[in-house]
GUKOLNU-441659 format. One record per residue: residue in three letters; y, x, z of N, C-alpha, C in turn; residue number from 1; chain. Coordinates in steps of 0.1 Angstrom, whole numbers, plus 2048, in hexadecimal, padded with zeros to 3 digits. Layout:
N
REC   residuo   n_Y   n_X   n_Z   ca_Y   ca_X   ca_Z   c_Y   c_X   c_Z   num   cadena
REC       ALA     Y     X     Z      Y      X      Z     Y     X     Z   NUM        A
...
# end
This chain:
290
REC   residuo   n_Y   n_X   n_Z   ca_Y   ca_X   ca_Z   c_Y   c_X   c_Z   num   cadena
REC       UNK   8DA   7B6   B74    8D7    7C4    B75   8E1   7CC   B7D     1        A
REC       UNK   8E1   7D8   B84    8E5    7E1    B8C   8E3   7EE   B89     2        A
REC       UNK   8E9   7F6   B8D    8E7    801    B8B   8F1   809   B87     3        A
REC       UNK   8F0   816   B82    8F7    820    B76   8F4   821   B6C     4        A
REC       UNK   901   821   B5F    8F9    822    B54   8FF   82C   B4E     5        A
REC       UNK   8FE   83B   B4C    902    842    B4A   906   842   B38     6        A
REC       UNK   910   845   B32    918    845    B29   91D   854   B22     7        A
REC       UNK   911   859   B16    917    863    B13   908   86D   B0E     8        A
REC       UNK   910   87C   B11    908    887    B0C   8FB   889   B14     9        A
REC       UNK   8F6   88F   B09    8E5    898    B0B   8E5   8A1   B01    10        A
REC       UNK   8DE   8A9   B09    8DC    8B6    B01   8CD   8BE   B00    11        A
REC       UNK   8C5   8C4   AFD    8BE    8CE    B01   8C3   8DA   B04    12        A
REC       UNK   8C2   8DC   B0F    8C0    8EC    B17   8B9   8F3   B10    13        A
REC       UNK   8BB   8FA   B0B    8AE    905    B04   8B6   913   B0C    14        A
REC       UNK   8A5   918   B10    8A8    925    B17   8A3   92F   B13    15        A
REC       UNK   8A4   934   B08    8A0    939    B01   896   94A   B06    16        A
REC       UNK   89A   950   B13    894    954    B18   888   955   B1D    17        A
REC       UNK   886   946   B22    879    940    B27   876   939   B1A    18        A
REC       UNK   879   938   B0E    86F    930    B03   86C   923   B0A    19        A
REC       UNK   879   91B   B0E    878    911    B12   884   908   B0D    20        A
REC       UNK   883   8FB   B0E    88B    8F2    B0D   88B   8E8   B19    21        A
REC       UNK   898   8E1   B1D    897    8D1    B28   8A2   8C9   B22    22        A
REC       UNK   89D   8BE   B26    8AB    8B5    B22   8B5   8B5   B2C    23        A
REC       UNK   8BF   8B3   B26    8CC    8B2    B31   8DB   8AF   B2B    24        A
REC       UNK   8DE   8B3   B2F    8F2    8AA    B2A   8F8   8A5   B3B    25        A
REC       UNK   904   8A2   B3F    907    89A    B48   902   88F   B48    26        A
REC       UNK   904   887   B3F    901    878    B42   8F2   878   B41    27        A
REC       UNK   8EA   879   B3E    8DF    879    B3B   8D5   881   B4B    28        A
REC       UNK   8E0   88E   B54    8D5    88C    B5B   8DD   886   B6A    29        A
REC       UNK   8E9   87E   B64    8EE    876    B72   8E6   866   B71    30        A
REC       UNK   8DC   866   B63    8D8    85B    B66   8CB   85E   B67    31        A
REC       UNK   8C2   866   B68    8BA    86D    B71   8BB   86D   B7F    32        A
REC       UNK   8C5   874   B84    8C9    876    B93   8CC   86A   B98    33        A
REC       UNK   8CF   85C   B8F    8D0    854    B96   8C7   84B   B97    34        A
REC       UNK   8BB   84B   B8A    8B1    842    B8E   8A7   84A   B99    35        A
REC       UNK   8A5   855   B98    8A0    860    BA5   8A5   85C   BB1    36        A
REC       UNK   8B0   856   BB0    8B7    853    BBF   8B3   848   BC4    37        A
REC       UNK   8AB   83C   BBC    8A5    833    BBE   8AE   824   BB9    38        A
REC       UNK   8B6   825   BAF    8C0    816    BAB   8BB   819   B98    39        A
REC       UNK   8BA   80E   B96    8BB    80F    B84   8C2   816   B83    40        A
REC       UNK   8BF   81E   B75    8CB    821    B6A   8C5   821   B5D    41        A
REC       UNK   8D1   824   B53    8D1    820    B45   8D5   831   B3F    42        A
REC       UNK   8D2   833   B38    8DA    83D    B2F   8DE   834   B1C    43        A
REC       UNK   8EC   835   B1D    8F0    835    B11   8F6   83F   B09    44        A
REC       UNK   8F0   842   AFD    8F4    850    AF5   8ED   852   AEC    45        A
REC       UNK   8ED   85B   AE2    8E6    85C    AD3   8DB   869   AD6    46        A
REC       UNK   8CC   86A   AD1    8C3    874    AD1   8C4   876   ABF    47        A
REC       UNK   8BC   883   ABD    8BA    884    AAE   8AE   883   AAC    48        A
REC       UNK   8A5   87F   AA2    89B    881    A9A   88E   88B   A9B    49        A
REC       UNK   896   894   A9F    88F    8A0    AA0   887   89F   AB0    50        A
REC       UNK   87E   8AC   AB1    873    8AC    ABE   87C   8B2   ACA    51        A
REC       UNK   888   8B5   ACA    893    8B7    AD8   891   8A7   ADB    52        A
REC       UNK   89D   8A2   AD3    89D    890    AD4   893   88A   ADD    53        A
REC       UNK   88A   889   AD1    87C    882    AD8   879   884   AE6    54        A
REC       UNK   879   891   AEA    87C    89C    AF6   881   891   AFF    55        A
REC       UNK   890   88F   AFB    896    889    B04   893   87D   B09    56        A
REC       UNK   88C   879   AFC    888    865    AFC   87E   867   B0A    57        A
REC       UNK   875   870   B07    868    86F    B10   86E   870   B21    58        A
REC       UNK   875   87B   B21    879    879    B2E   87D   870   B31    59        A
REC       UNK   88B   86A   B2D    88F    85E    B30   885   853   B34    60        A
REC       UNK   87B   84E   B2D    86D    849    B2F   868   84B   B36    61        A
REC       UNK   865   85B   B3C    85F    85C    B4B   866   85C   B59    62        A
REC       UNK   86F   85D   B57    87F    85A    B61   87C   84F   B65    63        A
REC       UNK   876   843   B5B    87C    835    B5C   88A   834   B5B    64        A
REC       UNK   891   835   B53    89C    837    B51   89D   831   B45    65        A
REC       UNK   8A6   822   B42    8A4    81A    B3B   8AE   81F   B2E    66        A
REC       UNK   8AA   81B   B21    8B0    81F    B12   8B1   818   B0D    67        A
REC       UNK   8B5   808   B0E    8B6    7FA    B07   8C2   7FF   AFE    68        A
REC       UNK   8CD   805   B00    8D4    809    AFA   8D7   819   AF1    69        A
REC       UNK   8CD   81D   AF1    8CA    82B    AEB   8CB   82B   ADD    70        A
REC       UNK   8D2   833   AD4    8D2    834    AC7   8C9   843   AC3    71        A
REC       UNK   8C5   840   AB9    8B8    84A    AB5   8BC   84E   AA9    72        A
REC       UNK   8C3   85A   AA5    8CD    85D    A97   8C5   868   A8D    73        A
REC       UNK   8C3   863   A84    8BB    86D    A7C   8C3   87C   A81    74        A
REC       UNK   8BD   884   A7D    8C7    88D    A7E   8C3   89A   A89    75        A
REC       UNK   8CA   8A4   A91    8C2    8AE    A9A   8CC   8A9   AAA    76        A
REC       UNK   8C2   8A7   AB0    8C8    8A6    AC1   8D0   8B0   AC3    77        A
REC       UNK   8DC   8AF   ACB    8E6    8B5    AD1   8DC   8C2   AD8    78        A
REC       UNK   8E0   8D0   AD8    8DC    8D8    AE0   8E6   8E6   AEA    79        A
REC       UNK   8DE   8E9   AF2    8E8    8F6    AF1   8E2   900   AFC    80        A
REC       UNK   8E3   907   AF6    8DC    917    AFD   8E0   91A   B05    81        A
REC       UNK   8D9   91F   B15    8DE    920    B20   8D6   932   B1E    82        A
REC       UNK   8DE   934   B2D    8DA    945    B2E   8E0   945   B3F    83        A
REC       UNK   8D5   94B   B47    8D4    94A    B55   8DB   959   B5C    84        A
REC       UNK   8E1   958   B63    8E4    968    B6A   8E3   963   B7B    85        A
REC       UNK   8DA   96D   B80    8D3    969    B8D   8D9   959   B8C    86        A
REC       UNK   8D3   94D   B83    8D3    940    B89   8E0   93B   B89    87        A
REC       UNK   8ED   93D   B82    8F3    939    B7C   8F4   938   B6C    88        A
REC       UNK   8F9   92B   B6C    8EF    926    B5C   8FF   92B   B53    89        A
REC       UNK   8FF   92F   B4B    908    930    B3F   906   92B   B2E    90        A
REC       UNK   90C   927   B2D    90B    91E    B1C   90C   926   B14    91        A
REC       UNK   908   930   B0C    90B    936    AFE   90B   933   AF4    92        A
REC       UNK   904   92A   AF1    906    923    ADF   907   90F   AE4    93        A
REC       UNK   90B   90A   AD9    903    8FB    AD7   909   8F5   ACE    94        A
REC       UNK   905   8EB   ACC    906    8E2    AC1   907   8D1   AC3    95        A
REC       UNK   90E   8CC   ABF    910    8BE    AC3   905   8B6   ABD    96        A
REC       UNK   900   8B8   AB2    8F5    8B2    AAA   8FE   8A2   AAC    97        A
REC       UNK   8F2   898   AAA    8F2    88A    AAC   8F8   883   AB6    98        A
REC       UNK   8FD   88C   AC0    8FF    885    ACA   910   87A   ACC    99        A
REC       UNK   918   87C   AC4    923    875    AC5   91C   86A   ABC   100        A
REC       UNK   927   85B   AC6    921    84B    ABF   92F   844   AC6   101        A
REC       UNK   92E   836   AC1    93B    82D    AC1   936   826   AC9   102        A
REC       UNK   939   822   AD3    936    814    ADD   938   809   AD2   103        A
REC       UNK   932   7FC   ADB    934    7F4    AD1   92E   7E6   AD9   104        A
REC       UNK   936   7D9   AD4    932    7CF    ADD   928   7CD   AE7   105        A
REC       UNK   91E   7CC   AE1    911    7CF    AE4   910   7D9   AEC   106        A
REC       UNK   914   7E2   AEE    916    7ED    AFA   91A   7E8   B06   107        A
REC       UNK   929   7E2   B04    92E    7DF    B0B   92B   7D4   B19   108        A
REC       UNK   923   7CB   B0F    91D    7C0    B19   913   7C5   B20   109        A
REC       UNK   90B   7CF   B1D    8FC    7CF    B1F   903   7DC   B2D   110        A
REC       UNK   90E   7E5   B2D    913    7EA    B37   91B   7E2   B42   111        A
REC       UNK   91B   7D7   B3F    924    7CF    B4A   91B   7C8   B52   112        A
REC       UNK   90E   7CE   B4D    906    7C9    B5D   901   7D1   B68   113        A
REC       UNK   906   7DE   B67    907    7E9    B6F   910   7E9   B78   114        A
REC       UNK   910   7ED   B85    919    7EA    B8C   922   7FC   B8B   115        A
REC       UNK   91B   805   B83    924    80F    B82   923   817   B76   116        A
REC       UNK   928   818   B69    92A    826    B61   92F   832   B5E   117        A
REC       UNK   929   83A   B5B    92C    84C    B5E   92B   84F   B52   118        A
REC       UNK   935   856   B4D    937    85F    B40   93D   86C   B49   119        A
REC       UNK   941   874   B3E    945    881    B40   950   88A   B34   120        A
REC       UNK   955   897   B38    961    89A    B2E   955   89E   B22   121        A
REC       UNK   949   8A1   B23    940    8A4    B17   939   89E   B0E   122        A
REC       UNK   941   88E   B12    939    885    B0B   93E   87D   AFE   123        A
REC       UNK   94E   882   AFF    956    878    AF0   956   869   AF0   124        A
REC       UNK   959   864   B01    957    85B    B02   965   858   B0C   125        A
REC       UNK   970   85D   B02    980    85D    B0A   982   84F   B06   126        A
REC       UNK   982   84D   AF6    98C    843    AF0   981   830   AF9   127        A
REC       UNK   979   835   AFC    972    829    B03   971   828   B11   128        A
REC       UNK   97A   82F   B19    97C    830    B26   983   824   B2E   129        A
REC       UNK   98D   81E   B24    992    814    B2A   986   804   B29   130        A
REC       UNK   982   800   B1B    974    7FB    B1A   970   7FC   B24   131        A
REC       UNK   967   806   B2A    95B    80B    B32   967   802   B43   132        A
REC       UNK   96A   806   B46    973    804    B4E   978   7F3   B55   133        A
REC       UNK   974   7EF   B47    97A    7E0    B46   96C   7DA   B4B   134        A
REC       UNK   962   7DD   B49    956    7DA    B49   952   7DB   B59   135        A
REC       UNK   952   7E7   B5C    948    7EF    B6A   954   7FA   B70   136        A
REC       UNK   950   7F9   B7A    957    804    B84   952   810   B79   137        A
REC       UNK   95A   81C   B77    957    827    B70   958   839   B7C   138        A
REC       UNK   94E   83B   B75    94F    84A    B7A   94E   854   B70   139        A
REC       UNK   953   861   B71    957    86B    B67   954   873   B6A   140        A
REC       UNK   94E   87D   B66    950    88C    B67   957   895   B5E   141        A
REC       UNK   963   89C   B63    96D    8A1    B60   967   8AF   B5B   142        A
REC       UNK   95E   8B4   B67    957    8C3    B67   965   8CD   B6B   143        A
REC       UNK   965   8D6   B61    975    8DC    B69   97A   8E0   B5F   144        A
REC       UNK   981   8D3   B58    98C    8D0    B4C   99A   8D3   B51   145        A
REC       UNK   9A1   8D6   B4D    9AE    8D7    B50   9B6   8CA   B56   146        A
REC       UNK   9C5   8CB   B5C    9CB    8C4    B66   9D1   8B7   B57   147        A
REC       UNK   9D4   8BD   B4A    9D6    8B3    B3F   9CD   8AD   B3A   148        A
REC       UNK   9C0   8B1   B3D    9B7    8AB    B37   9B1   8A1   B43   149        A
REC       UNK   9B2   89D   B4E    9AE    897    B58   9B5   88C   B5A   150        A
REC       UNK   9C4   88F   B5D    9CE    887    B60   9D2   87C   B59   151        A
REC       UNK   9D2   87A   B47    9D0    86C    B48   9C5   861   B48   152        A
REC       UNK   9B8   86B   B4C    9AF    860    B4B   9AE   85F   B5F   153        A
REC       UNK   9AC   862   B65    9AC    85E    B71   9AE   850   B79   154        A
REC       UNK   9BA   848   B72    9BC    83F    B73   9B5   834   B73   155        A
REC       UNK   9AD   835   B68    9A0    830    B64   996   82A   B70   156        A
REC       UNK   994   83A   B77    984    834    B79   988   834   B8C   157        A
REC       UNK   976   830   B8D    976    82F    B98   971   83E   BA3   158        A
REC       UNK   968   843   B9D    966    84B    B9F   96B   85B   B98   159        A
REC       UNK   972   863   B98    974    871    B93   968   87C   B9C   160        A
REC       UNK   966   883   B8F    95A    88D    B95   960   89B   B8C   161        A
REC       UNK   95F   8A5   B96    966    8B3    B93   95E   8BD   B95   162        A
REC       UNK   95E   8CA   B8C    953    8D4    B91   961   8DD   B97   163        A
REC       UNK   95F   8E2   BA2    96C    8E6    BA8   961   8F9   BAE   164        A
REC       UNK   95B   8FB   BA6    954    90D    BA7   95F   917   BA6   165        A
REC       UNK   967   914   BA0    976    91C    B9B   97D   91D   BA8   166        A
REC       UNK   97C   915   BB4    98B    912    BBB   984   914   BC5   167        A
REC       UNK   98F   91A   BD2    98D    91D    BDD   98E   90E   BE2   168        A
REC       UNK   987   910   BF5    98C    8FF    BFB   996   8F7   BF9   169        A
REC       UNK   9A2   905   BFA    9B4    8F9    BF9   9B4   8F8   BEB   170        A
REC       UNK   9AF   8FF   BDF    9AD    8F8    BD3   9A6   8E8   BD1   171        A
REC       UNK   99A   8E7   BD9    991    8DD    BD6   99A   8D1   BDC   172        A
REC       UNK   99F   8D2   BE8    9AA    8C7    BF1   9B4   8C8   BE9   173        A
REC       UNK   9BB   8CD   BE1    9C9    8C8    BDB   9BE   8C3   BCE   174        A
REC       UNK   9B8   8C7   BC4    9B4    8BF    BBC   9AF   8B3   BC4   175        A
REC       UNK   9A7   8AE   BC9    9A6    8A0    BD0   9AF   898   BD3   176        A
REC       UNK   9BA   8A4   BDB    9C6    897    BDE   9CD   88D   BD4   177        A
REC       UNK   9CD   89D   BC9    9DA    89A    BBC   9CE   88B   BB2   178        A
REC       UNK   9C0   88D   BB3    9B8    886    BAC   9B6   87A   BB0   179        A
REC       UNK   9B6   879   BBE    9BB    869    BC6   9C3   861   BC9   180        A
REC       UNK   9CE   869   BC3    9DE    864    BC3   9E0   85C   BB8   181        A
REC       UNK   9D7   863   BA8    9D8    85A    BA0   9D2   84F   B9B   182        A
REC       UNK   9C5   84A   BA7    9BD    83C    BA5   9B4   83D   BAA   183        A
REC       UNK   9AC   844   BA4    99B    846    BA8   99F   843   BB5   184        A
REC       UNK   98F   83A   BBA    988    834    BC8   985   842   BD2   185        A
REC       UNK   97B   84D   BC6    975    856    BCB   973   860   BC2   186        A
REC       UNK   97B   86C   BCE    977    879    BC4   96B   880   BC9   187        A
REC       UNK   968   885   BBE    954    88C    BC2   95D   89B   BBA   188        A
REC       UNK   959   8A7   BC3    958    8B5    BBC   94B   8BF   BC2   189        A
REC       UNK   947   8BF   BB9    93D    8CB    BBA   942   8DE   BBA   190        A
REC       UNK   93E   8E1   BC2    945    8ED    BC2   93B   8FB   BC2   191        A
REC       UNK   92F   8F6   BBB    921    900    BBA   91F   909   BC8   192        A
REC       UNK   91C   90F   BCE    916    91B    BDB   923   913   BE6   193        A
REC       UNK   92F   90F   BE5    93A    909    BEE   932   8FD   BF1   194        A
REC       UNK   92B   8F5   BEC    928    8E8    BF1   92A   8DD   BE8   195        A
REC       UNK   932   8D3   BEE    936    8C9    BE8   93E   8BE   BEF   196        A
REC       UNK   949   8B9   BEC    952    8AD    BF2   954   8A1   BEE   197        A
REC       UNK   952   898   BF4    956    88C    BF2   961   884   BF7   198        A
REC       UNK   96A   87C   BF1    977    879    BFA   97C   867   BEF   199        A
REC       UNK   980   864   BF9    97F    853    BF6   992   853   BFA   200        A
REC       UNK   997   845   BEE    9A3    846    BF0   9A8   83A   C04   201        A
REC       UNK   99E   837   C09    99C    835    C16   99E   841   C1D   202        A
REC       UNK   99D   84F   C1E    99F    855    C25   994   861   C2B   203        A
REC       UNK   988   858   C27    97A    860    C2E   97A   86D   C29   204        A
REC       UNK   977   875   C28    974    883    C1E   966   88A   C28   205        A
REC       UNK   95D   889   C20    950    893    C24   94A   8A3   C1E   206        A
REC       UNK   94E   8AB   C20    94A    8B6    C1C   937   8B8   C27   207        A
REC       UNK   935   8C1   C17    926    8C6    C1A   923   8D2   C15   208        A
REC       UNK   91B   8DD   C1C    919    8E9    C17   909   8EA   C0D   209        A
REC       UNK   90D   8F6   C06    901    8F7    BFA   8F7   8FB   C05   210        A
REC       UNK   8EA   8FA   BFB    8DF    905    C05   8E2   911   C01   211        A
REC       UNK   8DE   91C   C0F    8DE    929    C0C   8D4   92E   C03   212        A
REC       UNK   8D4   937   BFB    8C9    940    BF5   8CF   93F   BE7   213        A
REC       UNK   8C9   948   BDC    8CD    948    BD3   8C6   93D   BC2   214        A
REC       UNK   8CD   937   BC2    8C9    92E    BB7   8BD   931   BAB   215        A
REC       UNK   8B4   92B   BA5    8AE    932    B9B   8B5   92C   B8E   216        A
REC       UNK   8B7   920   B92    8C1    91D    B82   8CC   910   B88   217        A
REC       UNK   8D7   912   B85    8E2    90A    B8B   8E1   8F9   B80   218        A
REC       UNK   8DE   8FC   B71    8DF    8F3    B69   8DB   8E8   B71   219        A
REC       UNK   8E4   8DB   B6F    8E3    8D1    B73   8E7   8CA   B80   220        A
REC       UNK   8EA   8D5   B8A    8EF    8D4    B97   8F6   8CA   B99   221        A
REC       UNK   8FE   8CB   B96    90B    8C2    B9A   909   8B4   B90   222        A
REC       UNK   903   8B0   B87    8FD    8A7    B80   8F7   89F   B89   223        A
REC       UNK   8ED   8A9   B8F    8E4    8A1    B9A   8E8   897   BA7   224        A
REC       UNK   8F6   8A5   BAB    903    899    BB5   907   891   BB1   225        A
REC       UNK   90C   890   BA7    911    886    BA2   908   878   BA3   226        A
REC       UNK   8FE   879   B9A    8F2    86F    B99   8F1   866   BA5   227        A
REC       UNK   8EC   870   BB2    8E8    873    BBB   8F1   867   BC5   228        A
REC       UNK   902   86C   BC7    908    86E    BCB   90F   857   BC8   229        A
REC       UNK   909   859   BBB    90E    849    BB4   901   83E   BB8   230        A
REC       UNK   8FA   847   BBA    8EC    83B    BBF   8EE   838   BCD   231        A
REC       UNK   8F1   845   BD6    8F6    83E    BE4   8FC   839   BE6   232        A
REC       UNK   909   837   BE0    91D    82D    BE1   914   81C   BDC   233        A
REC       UNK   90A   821   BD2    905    810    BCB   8FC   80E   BD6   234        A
REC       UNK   8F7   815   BDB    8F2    80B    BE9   8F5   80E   BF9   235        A
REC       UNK   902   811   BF7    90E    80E    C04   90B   818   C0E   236        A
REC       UNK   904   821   C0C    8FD    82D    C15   90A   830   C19   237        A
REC       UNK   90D   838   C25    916    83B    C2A   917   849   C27   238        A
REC       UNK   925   84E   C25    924    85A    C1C   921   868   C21   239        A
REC       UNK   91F   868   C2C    91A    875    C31   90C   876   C2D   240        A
REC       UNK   905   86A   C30    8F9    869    C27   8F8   86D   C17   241        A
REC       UNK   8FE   865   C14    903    86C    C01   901   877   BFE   242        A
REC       UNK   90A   87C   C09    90C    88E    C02   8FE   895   C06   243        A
REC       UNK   8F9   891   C13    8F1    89B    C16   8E5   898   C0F   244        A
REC       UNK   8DE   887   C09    8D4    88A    BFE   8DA   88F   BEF   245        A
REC       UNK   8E7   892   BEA    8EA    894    BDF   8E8   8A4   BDE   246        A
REC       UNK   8EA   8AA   BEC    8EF    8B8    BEC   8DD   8BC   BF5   247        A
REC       UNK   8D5   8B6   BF4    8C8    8B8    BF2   8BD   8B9   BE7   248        A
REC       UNK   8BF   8AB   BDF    8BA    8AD    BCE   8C4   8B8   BC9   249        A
REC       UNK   8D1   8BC   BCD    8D5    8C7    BC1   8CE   8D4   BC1   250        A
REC       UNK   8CB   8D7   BD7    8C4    8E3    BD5   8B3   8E2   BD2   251        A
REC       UNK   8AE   8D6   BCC    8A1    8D6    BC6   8A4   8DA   BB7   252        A
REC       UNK   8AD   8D5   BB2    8B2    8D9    BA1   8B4   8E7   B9C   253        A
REC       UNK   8B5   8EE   BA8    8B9    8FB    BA9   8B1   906   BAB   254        A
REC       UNK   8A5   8FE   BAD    899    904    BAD   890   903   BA5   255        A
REC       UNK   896   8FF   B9B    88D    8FC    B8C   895   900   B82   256        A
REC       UNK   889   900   B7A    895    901    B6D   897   8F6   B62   257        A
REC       UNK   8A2   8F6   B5D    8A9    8E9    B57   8AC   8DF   B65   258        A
REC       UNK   8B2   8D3   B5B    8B8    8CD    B66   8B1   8C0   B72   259        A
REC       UNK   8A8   8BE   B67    8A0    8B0    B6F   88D   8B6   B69   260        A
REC       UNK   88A   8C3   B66    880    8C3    B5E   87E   8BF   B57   261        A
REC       UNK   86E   8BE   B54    86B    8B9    B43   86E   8C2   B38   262        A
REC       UNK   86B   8D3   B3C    86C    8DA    B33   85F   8DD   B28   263        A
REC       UNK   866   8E1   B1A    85A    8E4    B14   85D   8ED   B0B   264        A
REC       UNK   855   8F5   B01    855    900    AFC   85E   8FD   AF1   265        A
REC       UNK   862   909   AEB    872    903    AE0   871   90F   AD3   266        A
REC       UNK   871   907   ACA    86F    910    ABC   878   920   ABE   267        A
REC       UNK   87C   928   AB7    88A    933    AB5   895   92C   AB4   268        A
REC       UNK   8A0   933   AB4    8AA    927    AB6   8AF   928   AA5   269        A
REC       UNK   8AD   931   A9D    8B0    92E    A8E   8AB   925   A8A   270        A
REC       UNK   8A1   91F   A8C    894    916    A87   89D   909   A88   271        A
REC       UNK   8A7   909   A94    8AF    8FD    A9B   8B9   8F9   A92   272        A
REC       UNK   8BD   907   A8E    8CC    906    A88   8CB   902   A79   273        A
REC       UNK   8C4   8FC   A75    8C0    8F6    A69   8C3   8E8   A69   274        A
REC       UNK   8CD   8E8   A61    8D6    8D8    A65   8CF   8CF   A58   275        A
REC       UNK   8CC   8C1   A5C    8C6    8B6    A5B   8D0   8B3   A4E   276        A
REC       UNK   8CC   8AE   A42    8D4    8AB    A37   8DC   8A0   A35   277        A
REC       UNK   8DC   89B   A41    8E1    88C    A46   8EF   88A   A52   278        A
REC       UNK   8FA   886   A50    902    888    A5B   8FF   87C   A61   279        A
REC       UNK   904   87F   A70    8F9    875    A7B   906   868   A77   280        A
REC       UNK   901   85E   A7A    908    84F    A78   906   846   A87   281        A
REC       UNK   90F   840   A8E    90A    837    A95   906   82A   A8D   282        A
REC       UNK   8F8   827   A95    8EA    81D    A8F   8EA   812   A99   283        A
REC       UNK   8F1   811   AA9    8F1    80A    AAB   8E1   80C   AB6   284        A
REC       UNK   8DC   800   AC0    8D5    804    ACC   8CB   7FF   AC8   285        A
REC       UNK   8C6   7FF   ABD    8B9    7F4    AB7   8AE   807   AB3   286        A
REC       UNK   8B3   80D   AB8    8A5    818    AB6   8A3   81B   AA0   287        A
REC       UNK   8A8   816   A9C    8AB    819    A8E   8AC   82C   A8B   288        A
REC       UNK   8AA   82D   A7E    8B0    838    A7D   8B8   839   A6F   289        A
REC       UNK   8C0   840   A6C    8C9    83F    A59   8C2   84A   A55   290        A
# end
């Protein structure tokens, strides 16, 4: 097998505005964006019980996006409330629900036939970084964690991915340089309406600009490069190529709402906050529930 197997969080988006809900998390829609890009991928991570969950299973299912490794935890799916201003997405509430789990042998093998894994700083998937690593070339999304929180995992992987919206150009070039110095192959930063850059510790570096006009919903943007961005490198596309289909699906994501679609209508959010009598347990990739 080939492909990406993405490693980590999902969430529902609930937009409470529009009486809507999508699935999303990083990992979950970089393995979207990357079976969309046209290479297998996997998602490994925990869903809950509940009709978000399910939510998520079904997409995954229509993705083609394989779940040999999916844990299904009694319990309520990970969520979190977004809130739009002209098309910039903001987070105001959430909840982790079900979604933290232990890797575990069995994980391990079944990701080492991937030629690449992606987790992220949202996923609680630090203490298994080196694992993941040992296994498959790794890639990470940092998002835009701090210079202590980045620095000792870097070394790690192959890929580093950065949301660099915060930082002018000579910001995005000194984080790249300082982030290639300490291992990573390739740094990826997304830098929302700036564009986005790619830069390899060979030398190449490719910058690409956003599309003009104003976003209707940003969620998931830079997810979608990423995805996007890991399906080209797996099949040797030359990177000017890369950027310019990754920084094409981002401005289709941008024109929808949620991150990959598949939205659907969503109870009040009190109705949500009614916690399940059961603390979530890892059950392991057999679809069980406790």
């Amino acid at each position: 097998m080939s492909g990406v197997a993405a490693v980590g969080d999902n969430v529902a988006d609930i937009y409470e505005s529009l009486g809507l809900r999508f699935p999303g998390g990083n990992c979950l829609n970089v393995a979207v964006a990357a079976r969309r890009g046209g290479v297998e991928a996997a998602y490994v991570g925990a869903i809950g019980t509940d009709e978000a969950g399910q939510a998520v299973l079904q997409a995954l299912e229509d993705e083609g996006v394989r779940t040999d490794r999916l844990r299904i935890i009694r319990g309520m799916n990970a969520y979190s409330v977004v809130e739009l201003d002209r098309g910039d997405r903001h987070f105001v509430d959430f909840d982790l629900g079900v979604s933290r789990f232990i890797l575990d042998e069995g994980d391990l093998e079944y990701l080492a036939q991937f030629d690449c894994i992606h987790s992220g700083s949202r996923s609680g998937t630090e203490a298994h970084l080196e694992d993941l690593r040992d296994v498959a070339r790794l890639s990470f999304d940092f998002s835009d964690r701090p210079r202590e929180y980045y620095e000792p995992i870097l070394g790690k992987l192959w890929m580093a991915c950065f949301s660099g919206t915060h930082l002018d150009p000579v910001g995005v070039d000194d984080l790249t340089r300082r982030a290639l110095r300490a291992g990573p192959e390739i740094v990826l930063v997304t830098a929302g309406a700036q564009g986005a850059s790619i830069s390899t510790a060979t030398g190449e570096t490719v910058r690409v600009g956003a599309s003009p006009g104003t976003p209707l919903d940003t969620l998931g943007a830079g997810d979608a490069v990423i995805g996007t961005v890991l399906a080209g490198l797996l099949r040797a596309d030359d990177l000017e190529t890369v950027m310019s289909s990754a920084m094409s699906v981002a401005t289709k994501v941008c024109a929808q709402y949620g991150a990959f679609g598949h939205g659907r209508a969503v109870a009040r959010l009190g109705e949500r906050r009614v916690r399940p009598g059961q603390e979530a347990r890892h059950v392991g990739p057999d679809r069980e529930t406790t």
